[in-house]
GUVORO-245646 format. One line per field, with one value per residue (C-alpha): residue in one letter; x, y, z. Coordinates in Angstrom, 2 decimals, always signed. Layout:
BEGIN
residu = (a  ...)
x = (X  ...)
y = (Y  ...)
z = (Z  ...)
***
This chain:
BEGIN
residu = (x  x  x  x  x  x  x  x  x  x  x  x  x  x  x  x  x  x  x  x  x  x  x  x  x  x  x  x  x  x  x  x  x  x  x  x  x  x  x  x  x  x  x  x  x  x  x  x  x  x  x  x  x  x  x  x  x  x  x  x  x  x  x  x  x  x  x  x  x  x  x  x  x  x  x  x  x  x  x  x  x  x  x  x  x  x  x  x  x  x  x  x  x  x  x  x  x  x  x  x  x  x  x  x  x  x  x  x  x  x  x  x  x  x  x  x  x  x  x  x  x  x  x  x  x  x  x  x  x  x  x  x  x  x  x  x  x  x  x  x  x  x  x  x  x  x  x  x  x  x  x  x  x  x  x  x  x  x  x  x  x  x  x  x  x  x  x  x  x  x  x  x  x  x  x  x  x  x  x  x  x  x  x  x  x  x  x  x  x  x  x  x  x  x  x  x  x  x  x  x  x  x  x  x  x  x  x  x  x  x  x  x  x  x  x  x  x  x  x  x  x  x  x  x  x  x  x  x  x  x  x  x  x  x  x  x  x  x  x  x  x  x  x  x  x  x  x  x  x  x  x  x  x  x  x  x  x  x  x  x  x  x  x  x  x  x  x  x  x  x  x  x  x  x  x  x  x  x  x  x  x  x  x  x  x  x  x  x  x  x  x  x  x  x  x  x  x  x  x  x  x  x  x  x  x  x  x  x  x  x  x  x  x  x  x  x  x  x  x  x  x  x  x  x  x  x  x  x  x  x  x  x  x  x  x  x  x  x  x  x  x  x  x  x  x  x  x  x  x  x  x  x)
x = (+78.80  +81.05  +84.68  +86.60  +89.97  +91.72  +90.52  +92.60  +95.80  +95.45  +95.02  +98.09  +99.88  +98.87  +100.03  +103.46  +104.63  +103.09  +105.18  +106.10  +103.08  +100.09  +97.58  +95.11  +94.54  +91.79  +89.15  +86.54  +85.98  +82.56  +82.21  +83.37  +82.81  +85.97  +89.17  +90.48  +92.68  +93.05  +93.61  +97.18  +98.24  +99.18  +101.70  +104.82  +105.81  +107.82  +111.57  +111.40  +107.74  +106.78  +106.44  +104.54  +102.50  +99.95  +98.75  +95.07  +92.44  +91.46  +94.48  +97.79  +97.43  +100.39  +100.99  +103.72  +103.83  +102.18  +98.25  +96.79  +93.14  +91.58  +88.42  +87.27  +84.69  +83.92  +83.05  +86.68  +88.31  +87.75  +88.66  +91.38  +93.08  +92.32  +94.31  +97.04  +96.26  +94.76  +91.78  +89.69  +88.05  +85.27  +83.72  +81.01  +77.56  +77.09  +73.42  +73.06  +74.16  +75.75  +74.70  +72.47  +75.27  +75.98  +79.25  +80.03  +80.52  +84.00  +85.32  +84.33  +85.99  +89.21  +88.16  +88.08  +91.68  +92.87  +92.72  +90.69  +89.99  +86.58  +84.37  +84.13  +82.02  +79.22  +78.57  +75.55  +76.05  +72.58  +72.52  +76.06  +79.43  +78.98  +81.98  +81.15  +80.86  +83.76  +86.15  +84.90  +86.45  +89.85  +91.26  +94.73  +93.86  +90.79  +90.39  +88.00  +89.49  +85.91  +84.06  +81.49  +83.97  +82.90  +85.41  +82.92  +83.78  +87.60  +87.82  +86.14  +87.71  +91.64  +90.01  +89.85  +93.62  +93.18  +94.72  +92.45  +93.43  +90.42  +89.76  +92.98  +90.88  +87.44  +85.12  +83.29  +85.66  +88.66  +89.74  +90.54  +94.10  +94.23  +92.32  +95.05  +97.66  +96.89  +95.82  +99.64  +100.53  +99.45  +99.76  +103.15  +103.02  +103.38  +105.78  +102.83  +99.95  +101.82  +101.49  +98.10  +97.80  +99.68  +97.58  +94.34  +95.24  +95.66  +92.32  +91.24  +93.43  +92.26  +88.53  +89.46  +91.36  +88.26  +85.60  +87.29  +83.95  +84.46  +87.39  +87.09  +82.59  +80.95  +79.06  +76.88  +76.38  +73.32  +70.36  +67.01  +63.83  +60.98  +58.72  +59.53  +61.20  +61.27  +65.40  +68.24  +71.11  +74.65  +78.03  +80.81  +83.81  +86.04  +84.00  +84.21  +82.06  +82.93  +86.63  +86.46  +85.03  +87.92  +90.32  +88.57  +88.69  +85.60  +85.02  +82.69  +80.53  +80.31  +76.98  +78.23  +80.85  +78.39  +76.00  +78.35  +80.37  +84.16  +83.53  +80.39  +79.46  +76.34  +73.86  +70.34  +69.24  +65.92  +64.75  +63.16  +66.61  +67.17  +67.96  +71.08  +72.61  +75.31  +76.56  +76.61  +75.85  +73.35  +74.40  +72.41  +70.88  +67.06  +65.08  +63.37  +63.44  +59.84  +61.65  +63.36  +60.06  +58.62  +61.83  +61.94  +58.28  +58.49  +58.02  +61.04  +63.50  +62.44  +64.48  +67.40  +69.54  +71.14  +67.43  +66.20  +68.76  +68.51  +71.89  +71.15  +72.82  +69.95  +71.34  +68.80  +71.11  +72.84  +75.80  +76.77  +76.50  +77.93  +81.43  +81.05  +80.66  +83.03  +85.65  +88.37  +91.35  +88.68  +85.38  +86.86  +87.89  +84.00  +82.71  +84.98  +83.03  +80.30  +79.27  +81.46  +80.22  +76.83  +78.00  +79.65  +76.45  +75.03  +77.16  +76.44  +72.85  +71.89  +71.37  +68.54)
y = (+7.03  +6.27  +7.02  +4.03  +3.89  +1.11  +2.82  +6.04  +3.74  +2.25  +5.23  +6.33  +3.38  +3.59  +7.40  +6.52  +4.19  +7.20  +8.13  +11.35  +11.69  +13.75  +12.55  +11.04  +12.21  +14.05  +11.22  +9.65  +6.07  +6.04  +5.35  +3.32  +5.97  +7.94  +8.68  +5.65  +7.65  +5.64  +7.46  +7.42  +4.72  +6.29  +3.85  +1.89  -0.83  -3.59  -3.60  -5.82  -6.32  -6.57  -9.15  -11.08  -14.52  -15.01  -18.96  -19.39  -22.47  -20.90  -20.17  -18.43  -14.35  -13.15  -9.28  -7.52  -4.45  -2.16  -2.32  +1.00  +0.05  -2.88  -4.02  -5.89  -8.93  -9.75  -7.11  -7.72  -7.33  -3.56  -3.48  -5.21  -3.20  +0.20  -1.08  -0.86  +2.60  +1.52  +2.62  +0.54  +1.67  -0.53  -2.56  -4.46  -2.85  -3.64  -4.17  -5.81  -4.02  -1.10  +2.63  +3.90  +4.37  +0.79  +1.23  +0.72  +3.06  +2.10  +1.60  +5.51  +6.38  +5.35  +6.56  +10.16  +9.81  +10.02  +13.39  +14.00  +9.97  +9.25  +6.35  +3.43  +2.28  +0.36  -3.31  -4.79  -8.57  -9.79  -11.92  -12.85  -10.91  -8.67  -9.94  -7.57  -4.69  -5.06  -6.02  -2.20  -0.85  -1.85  -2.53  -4.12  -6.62  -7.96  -9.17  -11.79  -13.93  -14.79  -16.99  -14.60  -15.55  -19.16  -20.62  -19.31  -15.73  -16.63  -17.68  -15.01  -11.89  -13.85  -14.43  -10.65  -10.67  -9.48  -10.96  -12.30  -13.33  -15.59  -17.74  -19.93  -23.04  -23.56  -20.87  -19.29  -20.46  -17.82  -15.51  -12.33  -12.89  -14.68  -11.81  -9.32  -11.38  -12.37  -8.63  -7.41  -9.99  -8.64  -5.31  -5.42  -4.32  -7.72  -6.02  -3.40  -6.39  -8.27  -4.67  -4.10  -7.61  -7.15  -3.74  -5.34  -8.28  -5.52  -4.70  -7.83  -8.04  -5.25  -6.21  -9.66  -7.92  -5.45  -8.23  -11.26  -13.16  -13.65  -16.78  -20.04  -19.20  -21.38  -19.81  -21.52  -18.59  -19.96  -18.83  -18.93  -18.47  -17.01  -17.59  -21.44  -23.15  -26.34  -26.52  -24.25  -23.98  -23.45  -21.93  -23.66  -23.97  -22.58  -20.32  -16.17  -15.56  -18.84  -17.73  -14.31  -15.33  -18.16  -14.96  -13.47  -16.33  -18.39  -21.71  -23.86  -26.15  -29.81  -29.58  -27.34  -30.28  -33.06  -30.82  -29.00  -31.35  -30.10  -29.20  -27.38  -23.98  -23.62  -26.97  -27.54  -29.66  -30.30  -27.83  -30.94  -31.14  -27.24  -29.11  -30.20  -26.86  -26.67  -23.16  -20.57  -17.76  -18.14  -15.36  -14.80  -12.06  -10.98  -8.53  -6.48  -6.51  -8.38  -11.15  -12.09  -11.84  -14.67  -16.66  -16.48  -17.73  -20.42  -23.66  -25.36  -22.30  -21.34  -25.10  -24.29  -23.41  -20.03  -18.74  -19.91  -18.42  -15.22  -15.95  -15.05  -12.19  -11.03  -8.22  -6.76  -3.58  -5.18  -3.26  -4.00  -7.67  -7.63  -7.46  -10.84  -12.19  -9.40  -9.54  -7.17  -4.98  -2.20  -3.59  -5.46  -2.45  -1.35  -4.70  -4.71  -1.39  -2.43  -6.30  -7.65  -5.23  -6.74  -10.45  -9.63  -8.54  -11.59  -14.31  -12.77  -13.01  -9.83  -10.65  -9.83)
z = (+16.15  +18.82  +18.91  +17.74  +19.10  +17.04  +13.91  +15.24  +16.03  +12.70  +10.82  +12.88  +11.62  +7.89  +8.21  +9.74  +6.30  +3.82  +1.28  -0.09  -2.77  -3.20  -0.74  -3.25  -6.95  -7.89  -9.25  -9.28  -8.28  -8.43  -12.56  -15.00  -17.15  -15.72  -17.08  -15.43  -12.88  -9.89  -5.85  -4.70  -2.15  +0.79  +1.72  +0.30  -1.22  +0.15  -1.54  -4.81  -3.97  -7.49  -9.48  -7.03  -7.42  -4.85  -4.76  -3.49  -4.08  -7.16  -8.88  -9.09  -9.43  -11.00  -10.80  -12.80  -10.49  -7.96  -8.48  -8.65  -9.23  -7.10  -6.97  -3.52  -3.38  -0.14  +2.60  +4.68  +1.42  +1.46  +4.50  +4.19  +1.23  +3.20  +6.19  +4.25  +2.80  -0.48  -1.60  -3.51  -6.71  -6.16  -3.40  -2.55  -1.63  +2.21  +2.05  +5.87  +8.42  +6.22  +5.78  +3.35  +0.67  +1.28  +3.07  +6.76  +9.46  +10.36  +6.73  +6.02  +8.96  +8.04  +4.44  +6.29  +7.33  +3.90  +3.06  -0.49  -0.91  -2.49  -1.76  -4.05  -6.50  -4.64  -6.51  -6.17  -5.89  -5.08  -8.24  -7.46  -8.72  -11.65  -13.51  -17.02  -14.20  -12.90  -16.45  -17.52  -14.62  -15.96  -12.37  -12.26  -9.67  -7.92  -4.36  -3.25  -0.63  +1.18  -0.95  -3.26  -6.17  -8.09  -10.38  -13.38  -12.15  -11.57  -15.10  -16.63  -14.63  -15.36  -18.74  -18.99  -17.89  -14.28  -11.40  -9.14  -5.70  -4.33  -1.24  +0.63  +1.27  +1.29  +0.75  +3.50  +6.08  +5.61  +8.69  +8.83  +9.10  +5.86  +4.23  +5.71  +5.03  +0.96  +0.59  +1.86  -0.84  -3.65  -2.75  -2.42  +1.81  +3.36  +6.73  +7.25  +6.81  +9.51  +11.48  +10.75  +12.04  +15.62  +16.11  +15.64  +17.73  +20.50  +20.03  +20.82  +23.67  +25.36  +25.62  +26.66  +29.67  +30.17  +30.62  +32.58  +32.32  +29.09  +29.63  +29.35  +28.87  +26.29  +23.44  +20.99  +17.36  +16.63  +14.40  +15.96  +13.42  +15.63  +12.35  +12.41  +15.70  +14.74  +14.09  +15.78  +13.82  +14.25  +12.77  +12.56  +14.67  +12.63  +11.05  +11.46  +14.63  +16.52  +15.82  +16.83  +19.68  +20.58  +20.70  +23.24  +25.11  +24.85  +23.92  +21.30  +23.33  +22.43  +20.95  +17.93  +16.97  +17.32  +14.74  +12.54  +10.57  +10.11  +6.24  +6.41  +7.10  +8.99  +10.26  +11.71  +14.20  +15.72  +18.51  +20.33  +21.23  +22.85  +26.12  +24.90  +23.91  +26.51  +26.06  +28.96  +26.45  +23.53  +20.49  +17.38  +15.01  +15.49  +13.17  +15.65  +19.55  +19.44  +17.98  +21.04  +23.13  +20.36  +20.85  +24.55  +25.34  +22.19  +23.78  +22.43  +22.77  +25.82  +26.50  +26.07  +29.08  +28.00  +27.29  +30.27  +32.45  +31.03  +29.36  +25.74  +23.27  +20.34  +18.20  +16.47  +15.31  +12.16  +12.14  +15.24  +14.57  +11.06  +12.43  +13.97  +10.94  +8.73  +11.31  +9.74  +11.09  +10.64  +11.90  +14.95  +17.16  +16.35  +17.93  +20.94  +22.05  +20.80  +20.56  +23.62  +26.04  +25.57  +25.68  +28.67  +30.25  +28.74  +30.14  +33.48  +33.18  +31.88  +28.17  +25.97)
***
């Protein structure tokens, strides 16, 4: 893997706010079968951090004092929490774009900054969240600010008397900062999320300075299907990638808010309309390299202008497109040496 950077600065920064405890306890995270021990937080509370009420669209999460054993939801939950030098007992299984143990490169790289921390307990969430899982892991407070949580799971985890912290507004649609920000919340750190914050912003910065081309380019996130190209469809706006790619300075062409209305995730339209996809850069997510070969000589795709101009992004390595979607203090630095370098090459005509 390549050397990441930002993860070094923020490791730095996490490491600057320790306190004076015993790195991590000696446990295991990886069972609910354990003696319920739960690793050390390597950093400090705000003063009179605790109690703390944290207000999201599904309900009020009040938490008596420091949490010592969190469980994480969405994928930039864990991230999230280990920003701010607390390890989760329990996270998500990454199973797109993750590594065989169902992590992610860049979250167990930070994990290997904390000297004797051990991974977390992997949850499979294919047939959604495992609520009865996760209640016999006695954690103290669950995070699931994306939008895996339903208000059947809400009810049942708070039912179980843990504090949940869920999604701000609708689900699907929160950013990164939001993530950061409700995490620092409830864990008491909400001066070092604010840090965490400013440090990955620089991140961001810095690419946008390293590849000028990107400013003021249009870029349509769409998903082409090379086994049926009868629709293109489209993220939204404000969702994840769109947004991530607004801070690096490129813009949402017209076509997207025509198709996309302002409440919905993801829409289709026809691809006897590819002409009309007014973006100077074309992104999306293929299987294999010969996917882009099928969607390049389809008749309709081949339409649109960013294919025809040679102007089009396919990422067929999934964990370099992941963080587009997970954007997180920890997976962004990873995509500005990884993913923009690419789109810049893209918007000048040397894409995929």
């Amino acid at each position: 893997m390549k050397n990441l950077p930002g993860l070094r600065r923020l490791a730095g920064l996490v490491a600057a706010t320790a306190v004076a405890l015993p790195a991590l306890a000696a446990c295991s995270t990886g069972s609910a079968d354990d003696d319920k021990a739960a690793p050390k937080a390597t950093t400090s509370v705000d003063a009179d951090a605790f109690p703390a009420k944290v207000t999201t669209s599904l309900g009020t999460a009040e938490i008596p004092e420091e949490p010592e054993r969190v469980v994480t939801i969405d994928y930039v939950d864990a991230d999230a929490v280990l920003s701010l030098g607390v390890v989760p007992i329990a996270a998500q299984k990454v199973t797109w774009g993750g590594t065989e143990d169902g992590s992610t490169v860049w979250f167990d790289e930070a994990l290997a900054e904390i000297d004797g921390a051990e991974a977390p307990k992997r949850l499979d969430m294919t047939d959604g969240v495992p609520t009865d899982e996760i209640i016999a892991l006695e954690p103290d407070l669950v995070v699931g600010t994306g939008g895996a949580l339903t208000e059947q799971d809400y009810k049942k985890l708070t039912g179980a008397g843990i504090p949940v912290v869920g999604y701000p507004g609708a689900p699907w649609f929160t950013l990164w900062r939001d993530t950061v920000e409700l995490a620092g919340q409830a864990l008491g750190r909400t001066a070092l999320a604010e840090e965490v914050i400013a440090e990955t912003e620089k991140s961001i910065a810095e690419a946008r300075e390293a590849h000028p081309q990107l400013e003021g380019a249009s870029a349509a996130y769409a998903y082409l299907n090379p086994a049926d190209t009868s629709t293109i469809g489209f993220y939204n706006a404000e969702e994840n990638r769109p947004k991530l790619l607004a801070e690096l300075g490129l813009t949402t062409p017209d076509v997207v808010k025509e198709v996309v209305p302002a409440d919905v995730f993801y829409q289709t339209m026809s691809s006897e309309r590819a002409a009309d996809v007014d973006a100077d850069v074309l992104l999306t997510d293929v299987e294999s390299a010969e996917e882009v070969d099928v969607i390049t000589a389809d008749p309709l795709y081949s339409k649109i202008p960013a294919i025809a101009s040679g102007n089009l992004y396919a990422e067929a390595d999934h964990s370099i497109a992941l963080p587009m979607s997970a954007p997180s203090p920890l997976s962004i630095p990873f995509a500005m040496e990884n993913f923009v370098p690419k789109l810049a090459a893209a918007i000048d005509g040397s894409g995929s």
